[in-house]
N, C-alpha and C positions, 0 to 999 in steps of 0.2 A: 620420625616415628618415636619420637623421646618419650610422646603418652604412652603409647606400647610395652617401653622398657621399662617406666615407673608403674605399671598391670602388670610386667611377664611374671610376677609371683604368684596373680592370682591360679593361670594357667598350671603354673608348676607345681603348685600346693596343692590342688585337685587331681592333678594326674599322680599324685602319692599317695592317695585315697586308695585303700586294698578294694572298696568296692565298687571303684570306679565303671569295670567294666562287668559290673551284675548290674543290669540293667532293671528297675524295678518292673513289673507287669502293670498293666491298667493306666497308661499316661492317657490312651484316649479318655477310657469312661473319667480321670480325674478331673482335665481338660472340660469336660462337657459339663460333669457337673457344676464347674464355676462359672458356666453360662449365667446362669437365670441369677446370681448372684450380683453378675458384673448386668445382664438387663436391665437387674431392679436400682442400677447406681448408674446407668444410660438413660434409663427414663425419667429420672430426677434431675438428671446435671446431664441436659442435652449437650452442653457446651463441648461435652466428649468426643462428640459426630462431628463436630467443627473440627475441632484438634485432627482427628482421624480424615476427614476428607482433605483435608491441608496437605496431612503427608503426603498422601497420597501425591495432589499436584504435585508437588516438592518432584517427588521422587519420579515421577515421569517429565517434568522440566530437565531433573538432570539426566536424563537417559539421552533426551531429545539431544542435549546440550552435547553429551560424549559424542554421537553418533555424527555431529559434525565434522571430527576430523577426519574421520573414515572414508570423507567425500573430495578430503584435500591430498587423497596418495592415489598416483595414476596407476593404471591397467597394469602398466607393465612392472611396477614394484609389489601387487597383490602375485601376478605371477612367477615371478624372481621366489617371492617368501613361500610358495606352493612346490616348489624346486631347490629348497634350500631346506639345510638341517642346521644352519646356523643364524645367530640372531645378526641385529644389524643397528644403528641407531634411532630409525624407525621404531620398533621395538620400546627401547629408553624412551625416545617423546610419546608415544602411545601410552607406558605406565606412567607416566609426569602427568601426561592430561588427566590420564582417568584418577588418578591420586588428588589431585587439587578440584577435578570435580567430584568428585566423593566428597570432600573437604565443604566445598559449597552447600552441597545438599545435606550436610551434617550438619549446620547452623541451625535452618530451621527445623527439619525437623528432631533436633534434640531438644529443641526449644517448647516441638509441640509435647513429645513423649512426654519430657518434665510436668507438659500442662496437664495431659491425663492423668498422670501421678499425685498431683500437688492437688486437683480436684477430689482425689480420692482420700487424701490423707484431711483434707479440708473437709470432707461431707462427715469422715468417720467422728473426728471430732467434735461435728454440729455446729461449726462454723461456716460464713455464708461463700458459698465455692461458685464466681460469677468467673467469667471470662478474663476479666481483669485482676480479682484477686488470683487466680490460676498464673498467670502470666507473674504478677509483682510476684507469688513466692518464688519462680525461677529465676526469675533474670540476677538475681545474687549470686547464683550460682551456674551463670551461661558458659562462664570459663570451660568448669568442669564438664558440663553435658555437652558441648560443643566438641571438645577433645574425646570425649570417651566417644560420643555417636562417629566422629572421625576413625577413630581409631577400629570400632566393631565392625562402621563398615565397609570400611578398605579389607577387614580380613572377611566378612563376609561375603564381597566380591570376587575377591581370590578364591577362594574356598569354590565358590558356583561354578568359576573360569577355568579349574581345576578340575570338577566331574561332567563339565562338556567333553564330546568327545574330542578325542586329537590324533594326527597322524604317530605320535609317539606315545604308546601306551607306557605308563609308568604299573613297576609291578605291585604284586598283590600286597606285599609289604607295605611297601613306601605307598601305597594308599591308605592300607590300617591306619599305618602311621598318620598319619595324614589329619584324617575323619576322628581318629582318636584325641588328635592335640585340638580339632575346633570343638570336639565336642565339650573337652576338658572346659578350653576357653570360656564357649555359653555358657556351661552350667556355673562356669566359677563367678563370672558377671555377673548375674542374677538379681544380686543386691546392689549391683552397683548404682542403677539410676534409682530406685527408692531410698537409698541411702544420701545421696546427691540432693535429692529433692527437701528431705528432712535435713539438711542444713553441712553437711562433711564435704571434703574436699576431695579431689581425686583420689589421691592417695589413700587417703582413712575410708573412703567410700569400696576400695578395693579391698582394705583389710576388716571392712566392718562387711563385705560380700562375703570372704572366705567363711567367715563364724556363720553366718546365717543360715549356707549352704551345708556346710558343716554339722547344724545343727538340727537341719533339715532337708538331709541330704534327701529322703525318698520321697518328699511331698514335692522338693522341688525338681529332682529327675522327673518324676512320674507329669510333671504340668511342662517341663522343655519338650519332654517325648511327644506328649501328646500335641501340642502347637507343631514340633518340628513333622511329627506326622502327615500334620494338616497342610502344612506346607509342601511336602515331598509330594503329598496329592496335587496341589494347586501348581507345582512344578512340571510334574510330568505330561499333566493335561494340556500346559500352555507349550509346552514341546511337539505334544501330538498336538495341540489346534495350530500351533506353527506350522509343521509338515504339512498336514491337509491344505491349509488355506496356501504353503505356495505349492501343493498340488492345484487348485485352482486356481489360482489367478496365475497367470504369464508372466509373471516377475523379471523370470531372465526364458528369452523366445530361445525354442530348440531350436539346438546346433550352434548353439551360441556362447561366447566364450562368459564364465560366471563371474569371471576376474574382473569383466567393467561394470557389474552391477552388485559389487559388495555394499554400497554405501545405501543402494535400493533396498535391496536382501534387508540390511539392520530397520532402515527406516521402517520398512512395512511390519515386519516383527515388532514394533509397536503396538500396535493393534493389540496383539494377545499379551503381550506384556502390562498394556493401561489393563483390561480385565484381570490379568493376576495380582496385580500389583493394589487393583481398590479391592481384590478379595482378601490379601492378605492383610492392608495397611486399613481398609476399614469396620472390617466383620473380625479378624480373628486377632492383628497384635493388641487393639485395646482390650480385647476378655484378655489376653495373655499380660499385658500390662496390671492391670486392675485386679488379675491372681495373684501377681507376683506382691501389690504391692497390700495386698489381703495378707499371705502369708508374712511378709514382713514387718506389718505391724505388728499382728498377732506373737512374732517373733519381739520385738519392742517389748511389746506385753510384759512377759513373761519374765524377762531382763528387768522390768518399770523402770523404763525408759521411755519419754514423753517427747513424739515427734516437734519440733519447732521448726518455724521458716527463721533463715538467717536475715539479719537487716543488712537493706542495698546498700551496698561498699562500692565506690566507683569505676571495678575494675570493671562493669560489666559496660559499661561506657568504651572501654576499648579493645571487647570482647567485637561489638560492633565494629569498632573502627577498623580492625583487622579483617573482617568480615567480608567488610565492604571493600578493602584494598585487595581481597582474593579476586572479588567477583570483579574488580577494573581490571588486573592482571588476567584472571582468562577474557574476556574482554580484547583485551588489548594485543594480546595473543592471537584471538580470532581477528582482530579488524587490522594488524600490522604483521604479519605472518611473513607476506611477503619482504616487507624489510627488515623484519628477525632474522634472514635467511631460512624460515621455518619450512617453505613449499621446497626451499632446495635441498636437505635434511631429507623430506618427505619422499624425495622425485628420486633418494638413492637407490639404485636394485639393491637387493641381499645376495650374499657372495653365493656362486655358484656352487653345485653338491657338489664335494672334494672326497 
């Protein structure tokens, strides 16, 4: 988490903001209005739907990918952890997997975000924004947007896995708390991948986010609110189309214990996760993208300061080769488990309630 620690200022420089928590009114009608803005830059540079239907894949390959291990822990250690108030090592390699596959799924699609960005700052300038100039202005800068999309969405994981319910309610405080510091985080990122795109590095890209936001704090609350809005809808619905749908299907047969059918339970929840997942990653983050990187140009503007793509430096040659040494490593994970000692790890109960 060393990307995290070189960003935790942006977090903390936001949350010192006195108007942090005056929340501006109007994020939806903002949000909506940059519709027909981001249409009219969708219908010109199709190559955005590509971008956007890519994540999407992306992001349900890695769901599929997490929800394998869930199939390699028996009956009787799901019941042990349903009888237990304490963790176990189980626990530790469950956040290791999903951590490196977050990690996985941040490659491409930071890769793609960068290409909806880089099209936008390409069309603004009236230069030709084809699929492939899209791609060469990021890949200079895969480093960076590989790290930060690692880094956003490991806490935005957390953050989701944190207001599912739990047997252990955490109080009203330490929830503010909580939803306060993510919110801090989002809003303070803002700039970070338009800034990454036009040419700065993680670092500068976090300190040229604070100014931005800073500078714009109510246009750019009022456009997080309204996405984040739009998402709290697409969340709750896929929660209740969850419920219903294993109300009907027979997932796990009555009278029957649930503990052997967790790894069914996540799979099938699939389903409504691939629909929430292409309504967020295809309909709403590209307008939320293509707003954000509206406002940050305009922000440029104003500064005359003149977006540039960086020239390919050969780091991004081993931005891949790391990439690809992840994806052999869960790989290898999954296909040598058993001689990892990893199924034995897995087959541990959790200590009984004490």
């Amino acid at each position: 988490m060393e990307s995290f620690n070189t960003l935790r200022f942006v977090r903390d420089e936001i949350q010192k903001l006195p108007d942090l928590n005056v929340k501006p009114s109007g994020g939806l009608s903002f949000f909506c209005d940059r519709i027909g803005r981001a249409l009219t830059l969708i219908s010109s540079e199709r190559e955005i739907l590509v971008f956007a239907a890519l994540q999407w894949v992306f992001i349900l390959l890695g769901y599929l990918l997490w929800v394998q291990m869930l199939d390699w822990i028996p009956e009787d250690v799901w019941r042990s952890a349903a009888n237990s108030r304490r963790g176990s090592l189980v626990d530790v390699v469950l956040t290791l997997w999903s951590f490196f596959v977050v990690g996985a799924v941040a490659f491409p699609v930071g890769l793609l975000s960068g290409c909806i960005g880089a099209t936008h700052f390409l069309h603004r300038q009236g230069m030709p924004a084809t699929m492939m100039t899209s791609v060469n202005m990021v890949l200079p800068s895969m480093w960076s947007l590989w790290l930060f999309h690692w880094v956003d969405g490991w806490i935005t994981v957390k953050q989701i896995m944190e207001r599912l319910p739990k047997k252990r309610r955490r109080s009203p405080m330490r929830r503010l708390a909580s939803e306060t510091a993510y919110y801090a985080w989002k809003l303070g990122v803002s700039g970070v991948l338009p800034s990454i795109v036009t040419g700065s590095n993680l670092l500068r890209s976090g300190k040229n986010s604070v100014r931005f936001v800073k500078d714009n704090l109510k246009e750019v609350a009022q456009l997080r609110l309204g996405y984040s809005a739009l998402c709290w809808l697409v969340g709750i619905s896929t929660y209740l189309g969850t419920a219903v749908m294993f109300a009907a299907i027979d997932i796990v047969p009555e009278n029957d214990a649930v503990y052997r059918y967790v790894y069914d339970a996540y799979l099938w929840a699939a389903l409504p996760i691939c629909v929430a997942v292409a309504v967020v990653s295809v309909a709403l983050r590209p307008i939320y993208l293509i707003a954000l990187c509206d406002l940050y140009a305009d922000h440029l503007a104003r500064r005359e300061i003149v977006p540039y793509a960086p020239e390919s430096p050969s780091t991004f040659k081993s931005a891949v080769i790391v990439f690809f040494l992840l994806i052999a490593l869960i790989l290898a994970v999954w296909g040598f488990r058993d001689e990892l000692g990893l199924n034995s790890i897995l087959s541990t109960p959790y200590p009984s309630r004490q």
